[in-house]
C-alpha positions, 0 to 999 in steps of 0.5 A, a space after each residue: 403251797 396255796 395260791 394266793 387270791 392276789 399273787 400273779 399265779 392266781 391272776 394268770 390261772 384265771 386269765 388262762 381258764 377264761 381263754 380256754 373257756 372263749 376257745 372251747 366256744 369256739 370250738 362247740 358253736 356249731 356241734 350238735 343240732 336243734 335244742 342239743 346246739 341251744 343248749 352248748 352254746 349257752 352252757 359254754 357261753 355262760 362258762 366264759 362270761 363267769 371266767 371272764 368276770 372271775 379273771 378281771 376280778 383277780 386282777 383288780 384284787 391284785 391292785 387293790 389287795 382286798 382279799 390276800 387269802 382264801 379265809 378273807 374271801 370267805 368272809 373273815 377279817 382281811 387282816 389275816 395275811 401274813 406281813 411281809 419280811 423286811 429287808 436286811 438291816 431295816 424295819 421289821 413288820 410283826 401283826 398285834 392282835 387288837 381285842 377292842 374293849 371300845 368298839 366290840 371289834 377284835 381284829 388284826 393290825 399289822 405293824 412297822 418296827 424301825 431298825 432303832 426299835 431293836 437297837 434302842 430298847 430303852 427308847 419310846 417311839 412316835 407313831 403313825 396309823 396308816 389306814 387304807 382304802 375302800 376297797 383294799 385292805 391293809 396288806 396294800 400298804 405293805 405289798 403294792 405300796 411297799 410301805 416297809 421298804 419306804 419307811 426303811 429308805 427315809 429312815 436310813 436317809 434321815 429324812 424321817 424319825 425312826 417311827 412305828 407304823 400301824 396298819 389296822 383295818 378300818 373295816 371288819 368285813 371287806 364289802 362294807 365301807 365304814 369310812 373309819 366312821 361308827 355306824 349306827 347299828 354297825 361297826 364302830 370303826 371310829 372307836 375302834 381305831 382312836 381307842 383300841 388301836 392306840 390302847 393295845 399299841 401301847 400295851 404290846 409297843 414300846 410307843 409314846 402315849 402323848 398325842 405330839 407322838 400320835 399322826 394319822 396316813 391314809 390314801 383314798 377312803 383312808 384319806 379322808 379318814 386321816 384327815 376327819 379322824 384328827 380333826 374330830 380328835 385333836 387330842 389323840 393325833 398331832 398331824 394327818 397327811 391324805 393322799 387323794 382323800 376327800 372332804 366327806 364320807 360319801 357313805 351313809 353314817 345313820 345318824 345325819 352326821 355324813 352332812 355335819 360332824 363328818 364332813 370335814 368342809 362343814 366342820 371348818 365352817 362351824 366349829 373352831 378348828 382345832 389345833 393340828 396339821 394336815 398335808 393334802 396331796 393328790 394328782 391335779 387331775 384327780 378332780 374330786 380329791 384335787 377340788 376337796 383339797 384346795 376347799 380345806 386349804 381356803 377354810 383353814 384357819 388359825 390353828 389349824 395349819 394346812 400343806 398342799 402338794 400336788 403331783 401334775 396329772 396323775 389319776 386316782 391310782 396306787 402309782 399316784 399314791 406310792 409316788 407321794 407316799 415317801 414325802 407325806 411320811 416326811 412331812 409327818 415325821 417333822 410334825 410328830 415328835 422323836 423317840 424319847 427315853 422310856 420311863 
């Protein structure tokens, strides 16, 4: 079996070679004499530096789920991970193949199916596209937030419509950020996740077409992706909820637009706000996120509607993000519309 990139086998093979790598320093620092010592010491000192980047580096993976594989390391869609099971008598997790004839980009979308999807098969259901982080990938969704295991809890608890959730990647390639933006001479990430996302959904799902059954999630970059994607396509999406996001980019776009279009605090100032509803949560001490999220609230108006939830303390952490995942996805539901008889 193939060790994982992000499994804790990876994380501990490399913590223990970066250890064998500072005792075998030890151990050679005074072998040898003249150029022959020189030459050791620095051989084995560089041994350890690269072990010791390489450790740390698995473990951040580990957190944040960039690469789940070896193929994604080298370069190929992060995506590909296998999705986990669900558990017994809950939701399944399937992956759609989204060849996107919008944007040009083909790229795999894992997806939540509710229990109700199996046992309702006359029924179209509501859904919400969950986009993460920068960096990240969609497989944190589903492993460090284990998202299917939170959807089946509130589900089954009533809290929550029986919904499927997307988890597309907002990005082709793991080092670049698009901010779920299209870049000028760059991915068209934007376009692919507003059109050829929702197409194929509803070509390969039975889902709703209509935008009371569309909504957005997203935590960090994902964040503020879920609440500028809604805003700039009330047609599309009904309500958004971000969980630490912040008001703009932060990337450059190409075109000017991280300043103007794509900065949700200079769309509120200028533009009429559109008629959606968005839930900003963060931890109060996450400044950026908390600080953005308290500008979007005050330039709210009518019709837009704006719900603030703040957890005291609370950095920018994925513990943050799974404490408040289960009332954002709540707050969603009661937004969105219910599975409705297919026609």
């Amino acid at each position: 079996m193939t060790v994982a990139p992000d499994s804790l086998a990876a994380a501990l093979t490399a913590t223990s070679v970066a250890v064998a790598a500072a005792v075998l320093l030890s151990a050679l620092w005074d072998r040898g004499a003249g150029a022959r010592r020189v030459a050791g010491r620095a051989a084995t000192a560089l041994l350890c530096l690269l072990t010791a980047v390489a450790a740390a580096g698995i473990w951040v993976n580990r957190q944040v789920d960039t690469w789940t594989n070896w193929s994604a390391l080298l370069g190929r869609n992060p995506a590909d991970a296998a999705a986990p099971a669900a558990g017994p008598g809950g939701g399944r997790v399937v992956t759609l193949t989204v060849a996107g004839a919008a944007s040009g980009l083909t790229l795999h979308v894992a997806a939540y199916l509710p229990a109700a999807y199996d046992r309702q098969p006359t029924e179209r259901f509501p859904v919400v596209e969950a986009l993460h982080g920068y960096p990240g990938s969609p497989a944190a969704w589903l492993n460090r937030l284990a998202a299917a295991r939170h959807l089946d809890q509130e589900i089954s608890a009533g809290r929550m419509a029986p919904t499927v959730v997307l988890f597309p990647p907002q990005t082709p390639s793991p080092l670049l950020d698009t901010e779920c933006t299209n870049l000028v001479h760059g991915p068209q990430a934007e376009t692919f996740l507003t059109v050829d996302v929702p197409a194929a959904a509803a070509a390969q799902l039975r889902v709703r077409t209509d935008r009371a059954g569309w909504g957005l999630i997203g935590y960090s970059a994902g964040g503020y992706c879920a609440t500028n994607l809604a805003l700039r396509h009330p047609d599309r999406y009904a309500a958004a909820a971000s969980l630490s996001g912040y008001a703009d980019p932060g990337i450059t776009v190409g075109d000017g637009s991280e300043h103007t279009l794509n900065d949700d605090r200079w769309r509120l100032l200028h533009l009429p706000p559109p008629a959606v509803a968005l839930y900003l949560s963060s931890g109060r001490a996450d400044r950026k996120a908390h600080h953005d999220a308290e500008t979007l609230r005050c330039l709210a108006r009518t019709p837009l509607a704006v719900t603030t939830a703040y957890v005291d303390g609370g950095g920018h952490s994925m513990s943050v993000w799974e404490a408040t995942e289960d009332p954002a996805f709540d707050w969603l539901s009661g937004w969105l519309g219910r599975p409705v008889p297919a026609t």
